[in-house]
N, C-alpha and C positions, 0 to 999 in steps of 0.2 A: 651599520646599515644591514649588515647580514644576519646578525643574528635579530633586527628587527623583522626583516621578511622572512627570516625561519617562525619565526613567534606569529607572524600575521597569517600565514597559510597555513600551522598547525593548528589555530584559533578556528581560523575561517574555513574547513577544509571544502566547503560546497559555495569558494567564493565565484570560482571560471560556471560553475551553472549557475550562479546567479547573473553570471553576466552574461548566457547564453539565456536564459529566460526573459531577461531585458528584450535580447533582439527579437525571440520569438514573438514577444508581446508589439512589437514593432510592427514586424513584418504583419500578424495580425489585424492589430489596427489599420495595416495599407486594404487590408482584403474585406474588410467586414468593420462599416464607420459607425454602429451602433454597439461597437463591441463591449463597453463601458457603461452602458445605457444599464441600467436594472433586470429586463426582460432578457436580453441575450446574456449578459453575465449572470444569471441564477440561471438560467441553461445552461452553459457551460461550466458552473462549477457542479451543477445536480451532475452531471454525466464524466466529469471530474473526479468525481467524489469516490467511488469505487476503487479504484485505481491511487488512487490517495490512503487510502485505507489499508489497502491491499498492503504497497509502500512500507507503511510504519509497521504492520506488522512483521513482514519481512524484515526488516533492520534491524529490530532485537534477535531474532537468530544468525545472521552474518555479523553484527559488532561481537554475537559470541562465539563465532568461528565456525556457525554452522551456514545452511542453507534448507530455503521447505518447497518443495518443487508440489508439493499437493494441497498449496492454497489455494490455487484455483480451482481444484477440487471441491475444496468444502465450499466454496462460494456456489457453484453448483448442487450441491447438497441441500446448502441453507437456500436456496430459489425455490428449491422441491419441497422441501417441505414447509415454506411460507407458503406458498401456490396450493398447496391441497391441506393445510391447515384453516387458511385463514379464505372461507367462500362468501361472497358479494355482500350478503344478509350476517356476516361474521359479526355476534356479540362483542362488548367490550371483555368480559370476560374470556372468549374463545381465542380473541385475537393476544389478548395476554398470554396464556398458553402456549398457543402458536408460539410465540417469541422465546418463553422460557427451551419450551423442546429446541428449536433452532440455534439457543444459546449450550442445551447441553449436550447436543449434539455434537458441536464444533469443538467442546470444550473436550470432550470425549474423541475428537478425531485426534487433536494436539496432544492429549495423553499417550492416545498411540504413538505418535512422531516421537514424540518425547520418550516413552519406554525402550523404542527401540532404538534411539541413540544413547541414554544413559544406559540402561539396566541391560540391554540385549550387546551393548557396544557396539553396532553399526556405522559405515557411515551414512551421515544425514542425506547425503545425494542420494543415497542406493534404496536407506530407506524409504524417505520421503518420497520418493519415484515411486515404489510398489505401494505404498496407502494412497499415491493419489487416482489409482487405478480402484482401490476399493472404496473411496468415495464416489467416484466417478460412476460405480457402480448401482452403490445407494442411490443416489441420482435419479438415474436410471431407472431403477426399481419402482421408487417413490412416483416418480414423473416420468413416464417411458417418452412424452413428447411435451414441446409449451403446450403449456394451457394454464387454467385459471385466471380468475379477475380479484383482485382485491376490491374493497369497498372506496368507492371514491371521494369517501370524507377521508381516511387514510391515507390515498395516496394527493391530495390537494394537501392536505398539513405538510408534506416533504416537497411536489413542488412549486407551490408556492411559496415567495420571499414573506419573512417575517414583517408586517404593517406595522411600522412604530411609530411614525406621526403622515399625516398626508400623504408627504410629500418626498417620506421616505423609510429607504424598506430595509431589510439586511435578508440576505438570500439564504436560507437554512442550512446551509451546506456549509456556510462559512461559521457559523455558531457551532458546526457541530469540530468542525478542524478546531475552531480556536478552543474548546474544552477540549479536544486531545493536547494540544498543546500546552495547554495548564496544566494536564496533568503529567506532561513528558516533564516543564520544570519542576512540579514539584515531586518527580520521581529521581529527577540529577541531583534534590538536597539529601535524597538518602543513601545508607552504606549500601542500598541495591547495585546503585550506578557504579559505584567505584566494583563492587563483586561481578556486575557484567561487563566491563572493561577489562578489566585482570583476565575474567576466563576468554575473551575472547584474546587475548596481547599471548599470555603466555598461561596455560590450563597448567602445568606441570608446577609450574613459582604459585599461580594465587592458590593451588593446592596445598600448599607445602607452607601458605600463610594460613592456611586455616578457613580459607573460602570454598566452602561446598559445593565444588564445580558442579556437579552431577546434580545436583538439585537447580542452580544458575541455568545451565543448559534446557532441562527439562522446563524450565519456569517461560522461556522464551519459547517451546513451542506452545502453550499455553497461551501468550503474547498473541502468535502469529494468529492460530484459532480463532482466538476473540476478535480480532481485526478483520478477519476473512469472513467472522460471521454478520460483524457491522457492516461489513463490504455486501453481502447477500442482501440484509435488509436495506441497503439503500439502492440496490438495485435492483429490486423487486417494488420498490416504492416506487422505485422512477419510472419503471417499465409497467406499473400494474399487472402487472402478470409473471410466471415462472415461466423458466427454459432452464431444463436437466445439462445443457450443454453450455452453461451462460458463465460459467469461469474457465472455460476450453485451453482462452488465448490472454489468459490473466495472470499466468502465471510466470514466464520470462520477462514482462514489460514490469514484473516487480521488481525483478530480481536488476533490471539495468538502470527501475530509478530510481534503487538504491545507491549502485555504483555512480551514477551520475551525481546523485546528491554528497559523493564525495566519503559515501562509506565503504571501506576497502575487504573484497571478497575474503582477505586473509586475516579478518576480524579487528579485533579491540581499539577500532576509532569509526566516527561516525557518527551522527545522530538525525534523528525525524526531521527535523527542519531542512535538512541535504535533501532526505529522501521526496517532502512535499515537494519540494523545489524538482526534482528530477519528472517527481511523475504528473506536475505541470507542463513542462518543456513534451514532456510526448503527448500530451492532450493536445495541444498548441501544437504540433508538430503533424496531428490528424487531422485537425481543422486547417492547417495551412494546403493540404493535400486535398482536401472538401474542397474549398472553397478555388482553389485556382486549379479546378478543374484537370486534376493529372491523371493521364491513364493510370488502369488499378495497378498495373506490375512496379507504379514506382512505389506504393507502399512498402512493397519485402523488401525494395531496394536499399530505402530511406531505412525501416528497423534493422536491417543490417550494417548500415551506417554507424547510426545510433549507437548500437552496441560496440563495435569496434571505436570508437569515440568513449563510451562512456569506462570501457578497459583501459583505452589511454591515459587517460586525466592524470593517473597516477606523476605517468612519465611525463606530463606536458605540465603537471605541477612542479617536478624535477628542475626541467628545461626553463619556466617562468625566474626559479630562484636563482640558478645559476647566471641567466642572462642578466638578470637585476643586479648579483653582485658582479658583473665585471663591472 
């Protein structure tokens, strides 16, 4: 029996937030009876979704023993320069554009990250901390305040649910998770997965296998980037508009619905599916605070909860096994 619940919580490691996502989803449903309905679930996964994103990117650099404290940063970055890219009367070729510059921007902010943890040897907190200041900047620059409007055939394609017969729809948010998720499985069939587990378990041993940590490393803040930049454009789609300041507070709510989802700050376990799972449970956990009407001081109360909660698990997945094998 014990070495079976060692084998089921090693498999399962984001199985306790699954079952705290349960009750969220519970308690939910007692505050808001149309929650399942179409119209309020494609709102709430549209505004979900960011945050989702944010998440998965975040995961491939703590499964490989790093952390990117300036993706919220670039999510900020990418709002500015959608928002003054892409103007009301935006061609279909302008708005292409738009998207490529905001993709190579972000690819180019990860390179940074990425430089200065492989090639400069930094650590990632230190780093990551000062470029999120120099995006944060660009931002700025780019966007000194919100403004802009996107064209509103654009932002109706993101949110509007996708019409597939009458009588029923699938909400785009949800298409767009489930191809990340195809593509997480079919990146677990390749020697990637196994090379980003190793650097993240032990960098010294998969080094000395012949795994080119320093490239592994660098390649995950590349990960984070692209995810921070799809996190921008779904949040600029959602909002039809930019704000310079719009990844401010997006960037610790990643980092704890990683841990939540059961991937552990000291790297090489983990994966996407923990972390969607985590950074549901806090969408769900804002809306439960919305709707039953709580003064605003209990928000920092409740994320400080949270956090100290989502550091736990480790230990209370401890305490789960132990207690099961007496």
């Amino acid at each position: 029996m014990s070495n079976l619940t060692n084998r089921f919580f090693s498999r399962n490691p984001y199985f306790l937030s699954l079952v705290l996502l349960v009750i969220m989803v519970v308690i939910n449903r007692a505050l808001q009876d149309n929650l399942f309905e179409i119209g309020p679930l494609n709102g709430n996964l549209r505004v979900f979704t960011p945050a989702i994103l944010l998440a998965i990117g975040q995961t491939f650099v703590i499964i490989a023993g790093g952390v990117d404290l300036s993706i919220g940063s670039i999510v900020s970055m990418g709002t500015a320069i959608l928002a003054t890219q892409i103007p009301t009367d935006a061609t279909p070729d302008m708005i292409v554009r738009a998207v490529v510059l905001v993709f190579l921007a972000g690819l180019l902010a990860g390179s940074l990250n990425g430089f200065g943890v492989t090639a400069l040897r930094l650590q990632p907190i230190v780093t990551t901390y000062a470029t999120s200041f120099i995006f944060a900047g660009v931002a700025l620059r780019i966007l000194p305040e919100p403004g802009g409007r996107l064209p509103r055939e654009l932002t109706t394609f993101w949110r509007n649910p996708l019409q597939v017969t009458e009588s029923f729809a699938i909400p785009t948010s949800i298409i767009a998770i489930a191809i990340v998720i195809l593509l997480w499985v079919l990146l677990t069939k390749t020697r990637y997965r196994q090379f980003l587990y190793a650097t993240g378990s032990k960098a010294d041993a998969a080094y000395s296998t012949g795994v080119r940590v320093n490239r592994i490393k660098f390649s995950t803040y590349l990960f984070s980037a692209f995810f921070a930049t799809l996190a921008a454009l779904a949040l600029t789609l959602g909002s039809g508009t930019g704000n310079p300041r719009a990844g401010d507070q997006m960037t610790l709510p990643s980092v704890v619905a990683v841990v939540l989802g059961g991937t552990a700050l000291s790297g090489g376990q983990g994966g996407i599916i923990g972390s969607i799972i985590g950074a549901l449970i806090l969408g769900l956990i804002s809306n439960i605070i919305s709707f039953a009407s709580l003064d605003s001081w209990v928000r920092p109360l409740v994320d400080a909860l949270i956090i100290i909660i989502a550091l736990a698990i480790p230990a209370l997945v401890g305490l789960a096994r132990r207690a099961w094998n007496k």
